[in-house]
C-alpha positions as CSV (number, residue, x, y, z in Angstrom):
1,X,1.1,4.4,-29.1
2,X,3.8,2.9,-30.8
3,X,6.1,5.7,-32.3
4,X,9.1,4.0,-30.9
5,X,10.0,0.5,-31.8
6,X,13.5,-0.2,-31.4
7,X,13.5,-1.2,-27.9
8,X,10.0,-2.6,-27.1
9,X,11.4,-5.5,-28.7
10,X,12.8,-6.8,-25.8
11,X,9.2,-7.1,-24.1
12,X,7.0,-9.6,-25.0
13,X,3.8,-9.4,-23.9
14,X,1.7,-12.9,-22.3
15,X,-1.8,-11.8,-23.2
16,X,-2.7,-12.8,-19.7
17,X,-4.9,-9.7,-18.1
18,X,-6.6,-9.0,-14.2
19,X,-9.4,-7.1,-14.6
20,X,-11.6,-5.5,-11.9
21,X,-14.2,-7.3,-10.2
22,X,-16.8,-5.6,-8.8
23,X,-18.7,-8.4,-7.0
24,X,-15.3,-8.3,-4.3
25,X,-17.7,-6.4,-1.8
26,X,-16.0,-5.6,1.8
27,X,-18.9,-5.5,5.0
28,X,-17.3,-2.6,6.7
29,X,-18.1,-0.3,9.2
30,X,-20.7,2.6,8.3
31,X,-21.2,5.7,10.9
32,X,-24.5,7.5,9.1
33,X,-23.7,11.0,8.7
34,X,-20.1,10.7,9.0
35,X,-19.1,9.0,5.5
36,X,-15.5,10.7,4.1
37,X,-17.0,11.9,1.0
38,X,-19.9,13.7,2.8
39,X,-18.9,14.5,6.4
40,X,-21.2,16.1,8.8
41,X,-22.6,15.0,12.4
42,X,-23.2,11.5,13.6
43,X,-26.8,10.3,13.2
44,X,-25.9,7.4,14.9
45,X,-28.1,8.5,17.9
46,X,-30.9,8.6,16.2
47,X,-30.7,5.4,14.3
48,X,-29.9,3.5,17.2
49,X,-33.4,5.1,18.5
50,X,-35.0,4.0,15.5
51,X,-33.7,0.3,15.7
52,X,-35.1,-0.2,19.4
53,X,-38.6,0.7,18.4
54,X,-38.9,-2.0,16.1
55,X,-41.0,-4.8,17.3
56,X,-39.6,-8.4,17.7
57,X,-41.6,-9.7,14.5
58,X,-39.8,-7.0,12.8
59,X,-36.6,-7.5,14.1
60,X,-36.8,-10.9,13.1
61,X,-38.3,-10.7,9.6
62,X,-35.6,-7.7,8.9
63,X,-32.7,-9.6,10.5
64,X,-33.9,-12.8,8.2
65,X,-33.9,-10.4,4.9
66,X,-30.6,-9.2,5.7
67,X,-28.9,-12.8,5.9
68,X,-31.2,-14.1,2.7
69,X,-29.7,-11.6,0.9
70,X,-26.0,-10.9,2.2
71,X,-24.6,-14.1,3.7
72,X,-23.7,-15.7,0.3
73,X,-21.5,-12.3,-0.5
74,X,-19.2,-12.7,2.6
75,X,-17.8,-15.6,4.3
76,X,-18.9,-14.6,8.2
77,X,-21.5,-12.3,8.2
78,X,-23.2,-12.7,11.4
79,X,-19.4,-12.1,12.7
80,X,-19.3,-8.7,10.8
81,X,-22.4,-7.7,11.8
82,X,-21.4,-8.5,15.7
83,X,-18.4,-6.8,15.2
84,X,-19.8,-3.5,13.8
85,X,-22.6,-3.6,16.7
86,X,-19.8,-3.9,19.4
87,X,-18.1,-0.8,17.6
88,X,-21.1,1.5,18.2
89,X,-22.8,-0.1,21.6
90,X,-21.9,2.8,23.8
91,X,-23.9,4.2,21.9
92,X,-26.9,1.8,23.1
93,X,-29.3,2.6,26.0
94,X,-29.6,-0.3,28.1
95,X,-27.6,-2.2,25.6
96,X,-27.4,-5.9,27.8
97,X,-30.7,-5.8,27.5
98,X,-30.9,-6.9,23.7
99,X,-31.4,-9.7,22.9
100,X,-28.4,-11.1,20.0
101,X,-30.9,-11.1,17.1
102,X,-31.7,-7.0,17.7
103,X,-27.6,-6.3,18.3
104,X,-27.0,-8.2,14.9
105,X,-29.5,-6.1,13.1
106,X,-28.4,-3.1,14.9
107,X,-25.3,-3.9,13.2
108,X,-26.9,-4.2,10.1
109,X,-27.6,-1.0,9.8
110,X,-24.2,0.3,10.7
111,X,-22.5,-1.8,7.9
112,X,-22.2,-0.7,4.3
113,X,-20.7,-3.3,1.6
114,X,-18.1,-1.2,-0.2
115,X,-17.1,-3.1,-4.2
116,X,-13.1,-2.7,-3.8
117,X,-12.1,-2.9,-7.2
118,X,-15.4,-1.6,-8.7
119,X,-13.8,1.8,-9.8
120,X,-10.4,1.0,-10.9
121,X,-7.6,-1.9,-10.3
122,X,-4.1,-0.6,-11.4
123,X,-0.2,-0.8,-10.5
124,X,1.0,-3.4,-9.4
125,X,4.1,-4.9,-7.2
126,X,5.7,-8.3,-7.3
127,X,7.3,-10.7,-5.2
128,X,8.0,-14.5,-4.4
129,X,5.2,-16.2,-2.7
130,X,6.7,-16.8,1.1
131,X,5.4,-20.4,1.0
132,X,7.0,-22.1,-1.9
133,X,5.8,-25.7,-3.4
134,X,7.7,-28.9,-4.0
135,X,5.1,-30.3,-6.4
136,X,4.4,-26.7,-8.5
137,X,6.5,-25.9,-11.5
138,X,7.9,-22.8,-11.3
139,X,8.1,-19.9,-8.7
140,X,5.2,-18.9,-6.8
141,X,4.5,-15.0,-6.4
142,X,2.2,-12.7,-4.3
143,X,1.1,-9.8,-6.9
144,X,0.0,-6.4,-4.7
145,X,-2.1,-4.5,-6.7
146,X,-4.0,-0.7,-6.0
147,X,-7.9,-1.3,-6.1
148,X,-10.5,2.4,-6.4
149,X,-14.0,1.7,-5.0
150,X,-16.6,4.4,-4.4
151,X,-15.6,8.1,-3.7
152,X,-12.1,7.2,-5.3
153,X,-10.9,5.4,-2.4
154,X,-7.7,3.5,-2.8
155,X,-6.8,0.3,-1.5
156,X,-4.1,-2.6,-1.3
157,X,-5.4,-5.9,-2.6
158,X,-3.8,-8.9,-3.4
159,X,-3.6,-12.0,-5.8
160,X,-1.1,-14.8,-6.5
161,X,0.4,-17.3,-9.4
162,X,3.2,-19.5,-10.5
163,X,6.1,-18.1,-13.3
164,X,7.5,-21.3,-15.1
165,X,9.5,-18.9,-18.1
166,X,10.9,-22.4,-19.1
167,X,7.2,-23.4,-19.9
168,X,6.8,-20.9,-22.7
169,X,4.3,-18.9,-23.1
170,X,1.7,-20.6,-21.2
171,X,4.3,-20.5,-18.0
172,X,2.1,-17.6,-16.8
173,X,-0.9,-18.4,-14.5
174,X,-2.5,-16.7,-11.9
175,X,-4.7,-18.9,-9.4
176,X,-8.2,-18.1,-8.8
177,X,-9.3,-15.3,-7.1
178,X,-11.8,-15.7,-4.5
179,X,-15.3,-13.1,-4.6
180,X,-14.7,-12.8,-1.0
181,X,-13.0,-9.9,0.6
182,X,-11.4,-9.7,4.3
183,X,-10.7,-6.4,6.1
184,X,-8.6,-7.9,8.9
185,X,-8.1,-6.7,12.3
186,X,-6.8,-3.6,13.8
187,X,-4.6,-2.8,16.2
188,X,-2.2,-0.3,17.9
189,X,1.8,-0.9,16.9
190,X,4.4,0.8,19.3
191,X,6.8,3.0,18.0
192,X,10.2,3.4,18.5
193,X,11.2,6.7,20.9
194,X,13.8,7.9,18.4
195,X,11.1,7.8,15.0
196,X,8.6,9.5,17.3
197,X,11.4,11.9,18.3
198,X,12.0,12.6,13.9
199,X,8.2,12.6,13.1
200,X,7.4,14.9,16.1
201,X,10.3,17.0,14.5
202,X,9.6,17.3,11.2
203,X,5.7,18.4,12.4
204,X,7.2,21.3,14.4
205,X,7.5,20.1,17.9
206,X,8.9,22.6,20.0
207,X,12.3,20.8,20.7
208,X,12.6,21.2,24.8
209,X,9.7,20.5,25.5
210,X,9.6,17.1,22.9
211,X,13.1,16.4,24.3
212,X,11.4,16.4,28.2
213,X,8.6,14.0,27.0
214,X,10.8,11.9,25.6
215,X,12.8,11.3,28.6
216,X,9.7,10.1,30.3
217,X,9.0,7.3,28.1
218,X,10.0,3.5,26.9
219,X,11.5,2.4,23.6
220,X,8.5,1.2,22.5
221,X,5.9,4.0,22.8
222,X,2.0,2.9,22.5
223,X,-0.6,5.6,24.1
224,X,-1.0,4.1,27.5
225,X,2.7,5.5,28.0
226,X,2.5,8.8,26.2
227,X,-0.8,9.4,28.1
228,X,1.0,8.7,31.8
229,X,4.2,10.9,30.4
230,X,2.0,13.5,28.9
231,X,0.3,14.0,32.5
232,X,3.4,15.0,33.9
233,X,4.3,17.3,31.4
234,X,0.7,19.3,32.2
235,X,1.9,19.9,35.5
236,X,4.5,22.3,33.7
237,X,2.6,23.8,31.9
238,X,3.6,27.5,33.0
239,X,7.2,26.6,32.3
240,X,6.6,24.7,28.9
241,X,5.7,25.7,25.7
242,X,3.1,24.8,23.3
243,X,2.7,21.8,25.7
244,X,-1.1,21.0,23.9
245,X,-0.1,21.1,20.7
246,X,2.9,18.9,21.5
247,X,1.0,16.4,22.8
248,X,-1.7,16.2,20.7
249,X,1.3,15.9,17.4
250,X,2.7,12.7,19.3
251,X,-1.1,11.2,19.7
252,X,-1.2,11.2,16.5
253,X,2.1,10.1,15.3
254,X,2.0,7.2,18.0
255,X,-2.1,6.1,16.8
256,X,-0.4,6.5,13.0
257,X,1.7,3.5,13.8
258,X,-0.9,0.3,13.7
259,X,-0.9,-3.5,13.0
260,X,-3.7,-5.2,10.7
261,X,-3.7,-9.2,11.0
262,X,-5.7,-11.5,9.0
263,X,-7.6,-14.5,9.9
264,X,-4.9,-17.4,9.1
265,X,-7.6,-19.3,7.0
266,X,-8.4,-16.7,4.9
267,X,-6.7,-16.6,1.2
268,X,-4.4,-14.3,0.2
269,X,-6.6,-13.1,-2.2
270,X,-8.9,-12.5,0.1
271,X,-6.8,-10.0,2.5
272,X,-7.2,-6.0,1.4
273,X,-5.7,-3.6,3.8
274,X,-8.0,-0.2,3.9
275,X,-7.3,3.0,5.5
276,X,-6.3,3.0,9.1
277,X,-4.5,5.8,10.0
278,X,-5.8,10.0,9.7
279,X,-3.1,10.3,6.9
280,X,-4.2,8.1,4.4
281,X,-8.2,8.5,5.1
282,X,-8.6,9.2,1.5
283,X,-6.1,6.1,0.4
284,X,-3.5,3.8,0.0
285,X,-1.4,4.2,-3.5
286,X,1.3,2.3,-5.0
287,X,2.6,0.3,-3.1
288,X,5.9,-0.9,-3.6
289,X,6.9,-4.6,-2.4
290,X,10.5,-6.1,-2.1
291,X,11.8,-9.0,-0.5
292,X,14.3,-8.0,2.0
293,X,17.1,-9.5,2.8
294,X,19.3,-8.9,5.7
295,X,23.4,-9.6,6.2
296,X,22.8,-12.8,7.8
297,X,20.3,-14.2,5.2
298,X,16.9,-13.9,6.9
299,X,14.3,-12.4,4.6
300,X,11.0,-10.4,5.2
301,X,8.9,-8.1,3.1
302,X,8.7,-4.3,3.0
303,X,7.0,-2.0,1.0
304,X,6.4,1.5,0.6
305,X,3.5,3.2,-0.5
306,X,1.8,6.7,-0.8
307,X,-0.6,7.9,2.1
308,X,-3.4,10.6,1.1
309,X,-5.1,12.2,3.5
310,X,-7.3,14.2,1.1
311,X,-5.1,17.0,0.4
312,X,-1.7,16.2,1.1
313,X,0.9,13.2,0.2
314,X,3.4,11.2,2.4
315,X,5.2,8.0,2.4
316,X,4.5,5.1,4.4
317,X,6.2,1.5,4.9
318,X,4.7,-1.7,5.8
319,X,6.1,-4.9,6.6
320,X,5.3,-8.5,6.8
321,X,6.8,-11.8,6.9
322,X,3.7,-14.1,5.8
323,X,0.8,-10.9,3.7
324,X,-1.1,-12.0,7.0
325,X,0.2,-9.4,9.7
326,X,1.0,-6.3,8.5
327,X,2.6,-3.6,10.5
328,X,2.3,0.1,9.2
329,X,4.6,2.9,9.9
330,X,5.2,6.4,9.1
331,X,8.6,7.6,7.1
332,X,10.1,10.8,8.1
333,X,13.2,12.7,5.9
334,X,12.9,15.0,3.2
335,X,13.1,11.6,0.6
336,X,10.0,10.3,2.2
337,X,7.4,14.0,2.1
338,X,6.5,13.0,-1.9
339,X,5.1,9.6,-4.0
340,X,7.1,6.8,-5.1
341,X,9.9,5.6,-2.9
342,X,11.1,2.2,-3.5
343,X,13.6,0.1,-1.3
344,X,16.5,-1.8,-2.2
345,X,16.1,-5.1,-1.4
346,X,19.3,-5.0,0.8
347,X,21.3,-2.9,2.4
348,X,24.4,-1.6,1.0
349,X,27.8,-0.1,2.5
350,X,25.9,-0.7,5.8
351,X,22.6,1.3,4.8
352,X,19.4,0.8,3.8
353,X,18.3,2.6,0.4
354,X,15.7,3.8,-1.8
355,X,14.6,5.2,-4.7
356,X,12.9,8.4,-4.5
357,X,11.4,11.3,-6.3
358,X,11.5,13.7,-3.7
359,X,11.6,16.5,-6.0
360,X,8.7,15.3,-8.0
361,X,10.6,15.4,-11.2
362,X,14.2,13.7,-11.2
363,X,14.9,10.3,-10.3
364,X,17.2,10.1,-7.0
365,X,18.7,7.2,-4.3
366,X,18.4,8.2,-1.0
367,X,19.8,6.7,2.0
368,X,18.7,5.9,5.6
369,X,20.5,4.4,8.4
370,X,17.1,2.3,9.8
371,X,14.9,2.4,7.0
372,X,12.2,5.0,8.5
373,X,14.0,8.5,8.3
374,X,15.5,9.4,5.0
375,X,17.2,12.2,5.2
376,X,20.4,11.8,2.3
377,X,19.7,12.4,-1.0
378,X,21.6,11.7,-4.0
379,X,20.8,12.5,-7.5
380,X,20.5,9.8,-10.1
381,X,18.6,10.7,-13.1
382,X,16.8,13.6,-14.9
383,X,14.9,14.0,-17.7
384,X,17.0,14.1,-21.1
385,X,14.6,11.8,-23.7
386,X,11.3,13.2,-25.8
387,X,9.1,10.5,-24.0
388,X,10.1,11.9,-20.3
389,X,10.7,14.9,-20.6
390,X,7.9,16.0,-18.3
391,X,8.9,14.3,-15.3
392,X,10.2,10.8,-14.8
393,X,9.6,8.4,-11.4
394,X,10.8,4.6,-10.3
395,X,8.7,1.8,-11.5
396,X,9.5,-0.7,-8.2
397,X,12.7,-1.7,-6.2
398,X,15.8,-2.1,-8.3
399,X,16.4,-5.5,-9.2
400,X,19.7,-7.5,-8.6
401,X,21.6,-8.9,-11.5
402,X,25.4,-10.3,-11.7
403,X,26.4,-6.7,-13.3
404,X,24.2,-4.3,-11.4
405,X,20.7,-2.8,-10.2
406,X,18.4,-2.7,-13.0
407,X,15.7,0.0,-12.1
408,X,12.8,0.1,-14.0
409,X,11.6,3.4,-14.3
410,X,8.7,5.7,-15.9
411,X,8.6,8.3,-18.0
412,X,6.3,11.1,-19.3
413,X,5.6,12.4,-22.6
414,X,3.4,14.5,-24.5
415,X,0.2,14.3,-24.2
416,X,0.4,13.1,-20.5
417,X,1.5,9.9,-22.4
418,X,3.6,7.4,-19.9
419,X,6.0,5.3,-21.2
420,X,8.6,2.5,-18.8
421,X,12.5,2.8,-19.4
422,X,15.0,1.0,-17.8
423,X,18.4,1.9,-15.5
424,X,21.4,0.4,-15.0
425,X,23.2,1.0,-11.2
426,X,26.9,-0.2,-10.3
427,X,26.2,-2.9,-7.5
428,X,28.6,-1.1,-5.0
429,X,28.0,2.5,-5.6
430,X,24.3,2.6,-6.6
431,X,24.5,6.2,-7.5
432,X,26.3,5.6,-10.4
433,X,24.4,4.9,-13.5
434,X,26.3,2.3,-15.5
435,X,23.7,1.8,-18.3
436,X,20.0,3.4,-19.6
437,X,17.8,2.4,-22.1
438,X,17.5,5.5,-24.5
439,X,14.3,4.2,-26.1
440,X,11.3,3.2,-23.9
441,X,10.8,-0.7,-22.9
442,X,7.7,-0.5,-22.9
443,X,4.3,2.1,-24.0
444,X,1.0,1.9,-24.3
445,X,-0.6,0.7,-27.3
446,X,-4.3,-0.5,-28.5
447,X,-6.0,-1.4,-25.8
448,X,-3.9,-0.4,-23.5
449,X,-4.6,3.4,-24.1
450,X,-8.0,3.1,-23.2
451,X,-9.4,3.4,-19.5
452,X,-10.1,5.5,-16.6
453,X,-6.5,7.8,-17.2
454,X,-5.8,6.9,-21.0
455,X,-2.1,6.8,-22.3
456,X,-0.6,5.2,-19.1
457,X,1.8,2.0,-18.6
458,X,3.0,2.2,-14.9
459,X,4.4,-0.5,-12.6
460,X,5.6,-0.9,-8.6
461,X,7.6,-3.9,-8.7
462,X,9.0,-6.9,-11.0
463,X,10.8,-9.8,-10.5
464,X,13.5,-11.7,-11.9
465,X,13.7,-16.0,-12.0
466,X,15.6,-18.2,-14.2
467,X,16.9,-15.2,-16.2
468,X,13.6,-13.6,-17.4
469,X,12.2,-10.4,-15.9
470,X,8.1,-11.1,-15.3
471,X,6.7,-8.0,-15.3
472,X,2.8,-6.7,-13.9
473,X,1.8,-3.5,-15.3
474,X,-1.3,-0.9,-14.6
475,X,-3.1,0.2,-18.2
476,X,-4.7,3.4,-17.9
477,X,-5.9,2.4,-14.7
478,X,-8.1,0.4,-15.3
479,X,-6.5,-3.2,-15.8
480,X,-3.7,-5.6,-15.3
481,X,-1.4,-6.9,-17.8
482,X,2.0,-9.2,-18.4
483,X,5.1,-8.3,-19.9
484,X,8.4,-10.5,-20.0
485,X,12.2,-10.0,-21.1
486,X,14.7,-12.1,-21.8
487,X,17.1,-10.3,-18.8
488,X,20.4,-11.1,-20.5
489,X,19.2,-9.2,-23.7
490,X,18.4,-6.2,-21.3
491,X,21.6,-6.1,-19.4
492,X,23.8,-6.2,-23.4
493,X,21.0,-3.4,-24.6
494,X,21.3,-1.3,-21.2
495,X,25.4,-1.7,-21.7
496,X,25.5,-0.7,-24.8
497,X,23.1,2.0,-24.6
């Protein structure tokens, strides 16, 4: 689609594409009879049954198939396989009994290989590699990317590359992926009493009896500690109201709040973060990286990303300081209950802020004073040009230039048609637009309109280095593609308008 051609000028576009790759299988965890897009009651019982009748020729022989014709498609099986066994051994009579070769194939059959990109890989996020190279020209970058596998499941996948814009064209290049994909471990996070205190609230918590909880617990809440507070509140329980449901809202919010850490050999590449909390069962969308920097000059990484739990929306943020632990958290505010938010990459005037849509229709900034609870919300942009007038949205954090935030944004047309614009924020005041693009940057066009949602650019994140923008974008869903601009250009063309 190329009916407007005054400003797509400024992009030029690298030729260099990701594609899916169905062959990046994950060995998860499979619980017969109790698989999201089917659910019902466990059969686990029975299998297990099953499984312990088998004689130890068979066990054998079966156990031998299994690794002849899985081992080469992940990097540990027998360790996957071990893993899944312990998950479901309470489940096993006698289970010490067995000897390791029947627990591995018991395993077996409670693991499923799920193809993580095989559906769809789309919209990505971009940010400086944390590990930087002496002896590589050019910038190293992480590149976060949304993967659908079977039953439309979305995940966060990863890949990396160098951006040399002083190279030319061929200053593009994305490092090898590997075929192998790693879930990571699981674990519980704490959360902090006050964002337990704003979730539990914006969930309906009756407020005395939240507040007497609360008293009875530490900063850090994990569910050891709610459990021993949460005893003494049943001994009230004639005095208190809605004490079960109260309880059983913070179980949830605390058990939302969960680490996953990778094994440090593993690639990046290699890392996917899946599902691990009730909320986003049914996926992990768009997320949104920036590197954040605080007042005295230490940096991490945060992103935000949409949580589906099958039939409603929320935001969530995860941090990390290497893309090998990752801590995910619940956001709470009215700016944080629809898609898209986007952080700055620093604060300003003393608070942390994002871009939101929380009205699903008009771009807005709002503004939080720990980054978790977003409450303040301040109009920025609505929709006034022919290819947005549907609804517009954020397409990543807003990136810092000499003269202001440039926001890369998207917009929607006729015929469901996407197209990516571009804002201009004063530095100090970020709710003042100083400069917009009044023709798209960027729209679909030849192959770009074809794919699982035809008709679609879309982005989460860019970056800027020596003066050019690189920028990742999502074609119809279905592939990964480069765009870059000259960033002075931009910055004269967003001026002048």
């Amino acid at each position: 689609m190329t009916a407007h051609t005054t400003q797509t000028a400024l992009l030029r576009r690298t030729g260099v594409m990701v594609t899916r790759d169905p062959r990046r299988v994950a060995a998860a965890l499979f619980l017969p009879g109790q698989e999201p897009s089917a659910p019902g009651s466990s059969r686990a019982a029975g299998l297990v049954e099953r499984c312990s009748l088998l004689s130890d020729d068979e066990v054998d022989a079966t156990l031998a198939d299994v690794r002849a014709g899985y081992a080469g498609r992940h990097t540990d099986l027998d360790a996957v396989l071990r893993n899944n066994f312990a998950a479901i051994a309470h489940r096993v009579p006698e289970v010490a009994d067995l000897s390791a070769d029947r627990r591995l194939l018991i395993g077996a059959y409670f693991t499923r290989e799920i193809a993580v990109e095989a559906a769809a890989l789309f919209n990505p996020s971009i940010v400086p590699h944390p590990v930087q190279s002496a002896a590589s020209d050019g910038l190293r970058f992480v590149m976060s990317a949304r993967a659908v596998s079977e039953g439309h499941l979305s995940t966060i996948v990863f890949r990396s590359g160098t951006f040399a814009p002083s190279e030319g064209p061929g200053g593009l290049r994305l490092e090898d992926a590997s075929r192998f994909v790693s879930l990571g471990a699981r674990r519980d996070a704490p959360l902090g009493r006050e964002r337990l205190r704003l979730q539990a609230q914006a969930d309906g918590a009756d407020p005395e009896t939240l507040d007497y909880v609360l008293s009875n617990l530490p900063d850090g809440v994990d569910l050891a500690a709610l459990d021993a507070a949460t005893h003494a509140l049943r001994q009230e329980a004639l005095t208190r109201i809605d004490i079960d449901a109260t309880i059983e809202m913070l179980r949830r919010t605390v058990a939302s709040s969960y680490e996953v850490i990778f094994d440090p050999a593993s690639k990046v590449c290699e890392r996917t973060l899946f599902p691990e909390a009730d909320s986003e069962s049914h996926g992990m969308e768009d997320a949104r990286f920036t590197r954040l920097v605080a007042d005295d000059g230490t940096a991490t990484y945060a992103a935000t990303y949409t949580a589906f739990d099958g039939s409603h929306v929320g935001s969530r943020r995860l941090d990390t300081d290497d893309f090998r632990t990752f801590r995910s958290s619940p956001l709470t505010g009215v700016a944080a209950e629809n898609k898209g938010m986007a952080l700055f990459p620093r604060q300003v005037g003393g608070r942390y802020l994002a871009l939101s849509r929380w009205d699903r229709e008009n771009n807005a900034v709002a503004s939080s004073a720990d980054g978790y609870h977003w409450d303040d919300v301040a109009g920025l942009q609505t929709p006034e040009q022919r290819w947005e007038l549907t609804q517009l949205g954020n397409c990543g954090p807003p990136l810092e230039t000499e003269i202001g935030w440039v926001v890369l944004t998207h917009g929607v047309g006729p015929m469901r048609a996407y197209a990516m614009g571009a804002l201009l924020l004063d530095l100090d005041e970020p709710t003042k637009v100083i400069g917009r693009l009044t023709e798209p940057l960027l729209e679909p066009r030849g192959a770009e309109r074809d794919g699982y949602v035809p008709n679609v650019v879309y982005s989460c994140g860019a970056l800027i280095h020596e003066q050019k923008l690189l920028l990742p974008y999502g074609c119809s869903d279905t592939s990964i593609r480069f765009g870059v601009v000259d960033v002075p250009r931009l910055l004269e063309r967003l001026v002048s308008g």
